[in-house]
Backbone as CSV, one residue per row, in Angstrom:
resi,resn,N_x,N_y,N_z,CA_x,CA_y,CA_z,C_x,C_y,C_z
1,UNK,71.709,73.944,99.955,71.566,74.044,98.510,71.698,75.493,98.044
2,UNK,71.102,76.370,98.725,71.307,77.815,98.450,72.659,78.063,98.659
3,UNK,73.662,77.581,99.053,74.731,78.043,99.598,75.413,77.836,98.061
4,UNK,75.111,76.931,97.538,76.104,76.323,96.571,75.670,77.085,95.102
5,UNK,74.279,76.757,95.310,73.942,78.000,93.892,74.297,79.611,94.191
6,UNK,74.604,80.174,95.441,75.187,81.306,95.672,76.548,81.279,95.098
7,UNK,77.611,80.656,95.563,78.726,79.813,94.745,78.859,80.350,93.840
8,UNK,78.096,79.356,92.941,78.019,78.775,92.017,77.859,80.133,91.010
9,UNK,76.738,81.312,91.519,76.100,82.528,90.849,77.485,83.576,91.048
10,UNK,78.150,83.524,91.656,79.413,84.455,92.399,80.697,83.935,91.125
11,UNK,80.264,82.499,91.125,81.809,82.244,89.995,81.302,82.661,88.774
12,UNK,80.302,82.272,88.333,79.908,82.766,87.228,80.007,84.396,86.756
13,UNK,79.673,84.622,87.386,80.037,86.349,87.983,81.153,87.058,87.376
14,UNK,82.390,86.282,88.317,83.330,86.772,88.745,83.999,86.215,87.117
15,UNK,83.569,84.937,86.515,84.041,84.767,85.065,83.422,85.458,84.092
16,UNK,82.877,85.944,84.009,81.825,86.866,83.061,82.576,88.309,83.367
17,UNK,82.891,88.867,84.384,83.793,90.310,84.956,85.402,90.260,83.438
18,UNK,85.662,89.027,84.203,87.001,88.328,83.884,86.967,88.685,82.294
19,UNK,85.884,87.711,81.458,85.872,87.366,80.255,85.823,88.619,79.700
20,UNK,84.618,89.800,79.762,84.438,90.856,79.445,85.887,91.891,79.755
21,UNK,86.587,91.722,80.594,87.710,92.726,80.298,88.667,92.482,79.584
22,UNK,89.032,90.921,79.714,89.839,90.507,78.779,89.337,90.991,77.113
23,UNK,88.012,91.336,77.031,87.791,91.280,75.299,87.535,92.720,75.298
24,UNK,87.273,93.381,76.148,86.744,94.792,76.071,87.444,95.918,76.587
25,UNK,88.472,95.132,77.962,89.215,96.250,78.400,88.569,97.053,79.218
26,UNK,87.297,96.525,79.670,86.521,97.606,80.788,86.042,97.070,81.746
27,UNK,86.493,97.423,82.784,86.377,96.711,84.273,84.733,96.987,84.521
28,UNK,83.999,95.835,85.204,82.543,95.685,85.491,82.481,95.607,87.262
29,UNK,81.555,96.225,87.686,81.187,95.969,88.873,79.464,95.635,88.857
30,UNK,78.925,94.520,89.345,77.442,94.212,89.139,76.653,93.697,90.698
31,UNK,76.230,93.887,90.772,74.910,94.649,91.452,74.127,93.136,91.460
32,UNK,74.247,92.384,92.662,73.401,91.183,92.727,71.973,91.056,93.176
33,UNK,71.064,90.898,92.589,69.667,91.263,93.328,69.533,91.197,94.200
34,UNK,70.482,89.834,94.945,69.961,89.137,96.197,70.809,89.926,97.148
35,UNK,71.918,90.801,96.914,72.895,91.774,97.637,71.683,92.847,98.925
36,UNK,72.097,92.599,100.355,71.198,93.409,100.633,71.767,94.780,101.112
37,UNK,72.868,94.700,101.070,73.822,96.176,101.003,74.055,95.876,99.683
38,UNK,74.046,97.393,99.351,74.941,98.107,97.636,75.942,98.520,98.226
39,UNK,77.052,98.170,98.684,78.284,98.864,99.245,79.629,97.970,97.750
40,UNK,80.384,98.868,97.568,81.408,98.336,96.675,82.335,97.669,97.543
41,UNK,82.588,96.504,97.201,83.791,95.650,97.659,84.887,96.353,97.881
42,UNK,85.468,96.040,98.911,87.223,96.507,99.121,87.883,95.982,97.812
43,UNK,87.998,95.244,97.071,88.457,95.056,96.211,88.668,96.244,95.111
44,UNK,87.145,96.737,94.904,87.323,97.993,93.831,88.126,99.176,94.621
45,UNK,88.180,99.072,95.708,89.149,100.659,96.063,90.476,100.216,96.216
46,UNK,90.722,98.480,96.001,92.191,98.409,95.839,92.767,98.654,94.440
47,UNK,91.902,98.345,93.545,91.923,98.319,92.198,92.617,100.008,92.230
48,UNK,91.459,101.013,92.107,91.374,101.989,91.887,92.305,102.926,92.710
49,UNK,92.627,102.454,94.057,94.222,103.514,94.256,94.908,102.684,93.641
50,UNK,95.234,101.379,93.594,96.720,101.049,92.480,96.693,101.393,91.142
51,UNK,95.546,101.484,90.543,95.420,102.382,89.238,95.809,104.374,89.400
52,UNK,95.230,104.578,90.506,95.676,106.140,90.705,97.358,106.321,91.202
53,UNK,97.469,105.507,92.100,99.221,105.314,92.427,100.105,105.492,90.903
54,UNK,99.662,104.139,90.181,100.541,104.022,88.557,100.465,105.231,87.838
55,UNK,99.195,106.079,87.628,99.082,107.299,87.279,100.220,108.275,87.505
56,UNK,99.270,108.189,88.745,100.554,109.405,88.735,102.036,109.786,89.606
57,UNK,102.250,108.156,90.059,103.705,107.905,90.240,104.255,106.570,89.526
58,UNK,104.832,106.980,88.033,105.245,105.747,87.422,106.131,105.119,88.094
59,UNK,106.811,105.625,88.565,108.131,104.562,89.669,107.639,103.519,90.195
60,UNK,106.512,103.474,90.698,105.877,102.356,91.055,105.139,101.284,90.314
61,UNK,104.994,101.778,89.023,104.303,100.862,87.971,104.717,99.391,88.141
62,UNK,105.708,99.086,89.074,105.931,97.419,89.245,105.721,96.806,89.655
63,UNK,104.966,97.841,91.416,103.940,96.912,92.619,102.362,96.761,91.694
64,UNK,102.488,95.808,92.096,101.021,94.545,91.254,99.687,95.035,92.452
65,UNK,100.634,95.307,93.857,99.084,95.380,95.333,99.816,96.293,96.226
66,UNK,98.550,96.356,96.748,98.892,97.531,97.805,98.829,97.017,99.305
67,UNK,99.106,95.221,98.505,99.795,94.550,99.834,101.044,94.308,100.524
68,UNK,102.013,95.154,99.617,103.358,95.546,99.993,103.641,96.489,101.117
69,UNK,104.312,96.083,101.739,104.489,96.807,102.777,105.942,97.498,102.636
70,UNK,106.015,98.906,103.026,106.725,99.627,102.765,106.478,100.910,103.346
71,UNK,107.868,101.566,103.428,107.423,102.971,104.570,107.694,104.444,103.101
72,UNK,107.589,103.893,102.122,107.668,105.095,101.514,106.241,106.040,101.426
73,UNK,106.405,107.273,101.617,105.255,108.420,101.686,104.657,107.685,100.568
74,UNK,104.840,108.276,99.557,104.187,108.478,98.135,103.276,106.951,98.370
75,UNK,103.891,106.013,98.375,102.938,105.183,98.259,102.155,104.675,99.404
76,UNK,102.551,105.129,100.143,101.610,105.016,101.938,100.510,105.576,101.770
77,UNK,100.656,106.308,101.305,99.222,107.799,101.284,98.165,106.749,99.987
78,UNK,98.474,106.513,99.064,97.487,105.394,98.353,96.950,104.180,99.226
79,UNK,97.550,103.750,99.931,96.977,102.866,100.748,96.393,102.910,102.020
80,UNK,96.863,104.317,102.223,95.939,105.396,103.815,94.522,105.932,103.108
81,UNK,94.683,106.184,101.613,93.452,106.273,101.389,92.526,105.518,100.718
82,UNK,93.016,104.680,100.154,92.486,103.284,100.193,91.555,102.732,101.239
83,UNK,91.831,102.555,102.525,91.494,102.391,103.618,90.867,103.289,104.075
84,UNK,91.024,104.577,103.991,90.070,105.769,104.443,88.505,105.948,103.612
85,UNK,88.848,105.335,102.163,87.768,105.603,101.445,86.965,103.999,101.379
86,UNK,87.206,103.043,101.804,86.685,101.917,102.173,85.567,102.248,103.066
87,UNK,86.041,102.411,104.067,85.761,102.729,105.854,85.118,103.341,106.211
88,UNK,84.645,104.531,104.885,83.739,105.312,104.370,82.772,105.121,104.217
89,UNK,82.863,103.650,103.312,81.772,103.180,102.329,81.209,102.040,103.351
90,UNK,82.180,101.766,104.481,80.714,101.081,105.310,81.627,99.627,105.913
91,UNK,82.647,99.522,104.986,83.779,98.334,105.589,84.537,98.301,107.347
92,UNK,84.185,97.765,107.880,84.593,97.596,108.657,86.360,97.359,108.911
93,UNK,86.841,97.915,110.121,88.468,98.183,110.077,89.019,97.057,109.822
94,UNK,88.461,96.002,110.512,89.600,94.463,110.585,89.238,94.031,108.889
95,UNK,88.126,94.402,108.648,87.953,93.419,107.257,88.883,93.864,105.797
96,UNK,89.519,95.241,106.322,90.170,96.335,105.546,91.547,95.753,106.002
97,UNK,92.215,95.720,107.087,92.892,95.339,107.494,93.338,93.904,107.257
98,UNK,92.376,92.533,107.074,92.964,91.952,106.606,92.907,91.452,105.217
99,UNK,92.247,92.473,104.541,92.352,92.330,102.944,93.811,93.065,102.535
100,UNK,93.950,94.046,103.483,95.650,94.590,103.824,96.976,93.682,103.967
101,UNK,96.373,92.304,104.404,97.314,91.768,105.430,97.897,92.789,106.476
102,UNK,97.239,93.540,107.087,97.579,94.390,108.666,96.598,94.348,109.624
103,UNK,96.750,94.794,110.288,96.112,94.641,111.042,94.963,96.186,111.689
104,UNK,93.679,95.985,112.481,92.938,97.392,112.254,93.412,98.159,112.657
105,UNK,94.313,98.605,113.752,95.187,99.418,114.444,95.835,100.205,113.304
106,UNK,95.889,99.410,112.534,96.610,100.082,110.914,96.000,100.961,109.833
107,UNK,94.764,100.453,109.998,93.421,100.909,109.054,93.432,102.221,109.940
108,UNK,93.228,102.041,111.891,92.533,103.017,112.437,93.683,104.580,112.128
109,UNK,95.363,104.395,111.970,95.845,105.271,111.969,96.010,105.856,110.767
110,UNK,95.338,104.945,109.359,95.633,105.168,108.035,94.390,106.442,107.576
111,UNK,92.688,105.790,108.194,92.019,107.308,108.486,92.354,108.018,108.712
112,UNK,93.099,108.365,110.587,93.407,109.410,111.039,94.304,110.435,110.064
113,UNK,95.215,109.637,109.833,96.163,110.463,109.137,95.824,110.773,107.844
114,UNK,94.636,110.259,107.197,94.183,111.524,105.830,93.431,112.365,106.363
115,UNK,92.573,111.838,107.659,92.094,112.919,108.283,92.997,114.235,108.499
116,UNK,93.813,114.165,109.091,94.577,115.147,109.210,95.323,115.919,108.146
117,UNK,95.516,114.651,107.129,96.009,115.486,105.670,94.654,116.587,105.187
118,UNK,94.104,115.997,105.370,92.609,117.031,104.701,92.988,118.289,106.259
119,UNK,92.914,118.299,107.124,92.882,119.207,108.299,93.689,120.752,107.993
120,UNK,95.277,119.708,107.735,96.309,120.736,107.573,96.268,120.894,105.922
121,UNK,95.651,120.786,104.911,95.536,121.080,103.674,97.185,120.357,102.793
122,UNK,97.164,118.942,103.659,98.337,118.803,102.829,98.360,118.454,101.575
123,UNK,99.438,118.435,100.771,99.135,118.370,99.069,99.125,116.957,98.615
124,UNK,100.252,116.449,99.194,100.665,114.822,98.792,99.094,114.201,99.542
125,UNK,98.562,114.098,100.177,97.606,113.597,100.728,96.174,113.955,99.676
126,UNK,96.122,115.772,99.688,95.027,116.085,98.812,94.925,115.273,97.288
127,UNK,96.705,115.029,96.637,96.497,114.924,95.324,95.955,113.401,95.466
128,UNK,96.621,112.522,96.310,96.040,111.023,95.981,94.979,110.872,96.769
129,UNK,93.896,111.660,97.368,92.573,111.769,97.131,92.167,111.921,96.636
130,UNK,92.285,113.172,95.662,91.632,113.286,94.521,91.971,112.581,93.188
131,UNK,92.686,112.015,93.425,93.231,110.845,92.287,92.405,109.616,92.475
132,UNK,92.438,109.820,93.231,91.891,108.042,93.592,90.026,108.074,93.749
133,UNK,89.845,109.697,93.751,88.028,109.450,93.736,87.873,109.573,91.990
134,UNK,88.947,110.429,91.604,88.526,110.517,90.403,88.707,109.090,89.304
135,UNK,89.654,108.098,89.594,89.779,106.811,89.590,88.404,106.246,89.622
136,UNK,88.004,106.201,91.331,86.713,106.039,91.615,85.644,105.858,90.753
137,UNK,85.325,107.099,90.143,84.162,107.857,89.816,84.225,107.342,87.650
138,UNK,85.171,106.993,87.700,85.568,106.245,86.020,85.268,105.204,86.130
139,UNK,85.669,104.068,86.933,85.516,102.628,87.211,84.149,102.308,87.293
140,UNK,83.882,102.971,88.685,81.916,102.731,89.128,81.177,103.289,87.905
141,UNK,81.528,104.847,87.893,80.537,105.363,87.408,78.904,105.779,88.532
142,UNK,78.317,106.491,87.722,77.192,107.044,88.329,76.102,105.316,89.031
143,UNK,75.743,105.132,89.723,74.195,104.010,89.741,73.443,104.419,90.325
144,UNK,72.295,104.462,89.421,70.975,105.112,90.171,69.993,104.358,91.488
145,UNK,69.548,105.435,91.849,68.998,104.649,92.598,67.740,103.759,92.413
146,UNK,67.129,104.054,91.531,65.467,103.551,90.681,66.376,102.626,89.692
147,UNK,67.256,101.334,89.967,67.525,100.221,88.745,66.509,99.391,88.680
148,UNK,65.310,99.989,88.489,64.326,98.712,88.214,63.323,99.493,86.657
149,UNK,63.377,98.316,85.997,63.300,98.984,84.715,61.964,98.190,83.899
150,UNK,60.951,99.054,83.372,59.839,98.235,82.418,60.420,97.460,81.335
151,UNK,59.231,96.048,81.388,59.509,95.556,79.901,59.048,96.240,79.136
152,UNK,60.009,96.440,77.730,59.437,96.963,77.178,59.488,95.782,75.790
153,UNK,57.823,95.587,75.342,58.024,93.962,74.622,57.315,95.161,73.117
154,UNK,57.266,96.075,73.041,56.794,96.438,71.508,57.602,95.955,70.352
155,UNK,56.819,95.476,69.422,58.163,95.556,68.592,58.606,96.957,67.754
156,UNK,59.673,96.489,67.148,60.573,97.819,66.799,60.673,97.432,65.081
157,UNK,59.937,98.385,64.665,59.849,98.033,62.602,61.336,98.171,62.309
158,UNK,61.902,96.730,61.606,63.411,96.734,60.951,63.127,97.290,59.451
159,UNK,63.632,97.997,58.867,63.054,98.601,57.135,63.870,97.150,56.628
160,UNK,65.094,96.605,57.381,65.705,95.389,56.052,64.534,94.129,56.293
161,UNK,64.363,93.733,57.407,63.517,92.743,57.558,62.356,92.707,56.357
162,UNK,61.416,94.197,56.978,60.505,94.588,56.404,60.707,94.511,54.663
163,UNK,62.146,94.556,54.242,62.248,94.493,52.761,62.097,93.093,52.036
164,UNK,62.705,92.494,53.260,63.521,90.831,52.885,62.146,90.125,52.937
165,UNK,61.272,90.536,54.098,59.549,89.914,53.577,59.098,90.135,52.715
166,UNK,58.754,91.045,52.054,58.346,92.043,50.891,58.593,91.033,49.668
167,UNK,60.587,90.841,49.735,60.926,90.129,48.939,60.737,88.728,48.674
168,UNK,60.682,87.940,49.712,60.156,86.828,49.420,58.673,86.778,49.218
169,UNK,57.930,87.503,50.091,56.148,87.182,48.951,56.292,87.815,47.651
């Protein structure tokens, strides 16, 4: 039964994410009580290098995922760090790998090699790191660590309310 109201709490979720961007235009990430890691889904760091990729290489504005496979630099390095900044956050290689469709052997050389971009100070590597945290850091945003918050049940004096009583006695 828990399995299904988990479900059940996840679609709701995931339609409420949905509904709100469609009307607002601002992507949500939420924080399930019952979550016992706070780690961000691979999903948001796919989001957020294909949003940093479109940035700042429009040529590509036509790949939809960064499940294309392809040997071009420019867009390799979004998806080496994609995977580097996952892997980071606590994702395990195969689970990166097959949200990739690749395999971990793929993930393991996609680290190495920003590793090494950061080593030798390369640029194409530095810029879509820093593209993609600064991506990052817009999407998430700050979350504290103290999200537990007082009721606060006072009431709050409305002056129209307060008039519209006035007016009817």
């Amino acid at each position: 039964m828990a399995n299904n109201q988990e479900l059940t709490q996840e679609e709701d979720i995931s339609n409420f994410k949905k509904e709100f961007l469609k009307l607002y235009g601002v992507k949500l990430y939420i924080y399930s009580p019952t979550e016992k890691e706070k780690r961000k889904p691979i999903s948001i760091f796919h989001d957020v290098a294909l949003d940093a990729l479109h940035e700042s290489m429009p040529r590509f504005r036509n790949i939809k995922s960064l499940q294309n496979k392809t040997r071009l630099r420019d867009y390799l390095v979004y998806v080496q760090v994609m995977s580097y900044l996952a892997h980071k956050e606590g994702h395990s290689k195969t689970s990166i790998g097959k949200f990739l469709n690749r395999n971990h052997a793929t993930v393991i050389n996609s680290c190495k090699m920003i590793e090494n971009g950061f080593f030798s100070k390369d640029k194409t590597v530095m810029h879509a790191y820093n593209n993609t945290l600064k991506k990052l850091e817009e999407y998430v945003g700050t979350i504290s660590e103290n999200d537990e918050r007082e009721n606060d049940t006072k009431p709050v004096p409305d002056p129209i309310w307060d008039k519209a009583r006035r007016f009817i006695a």
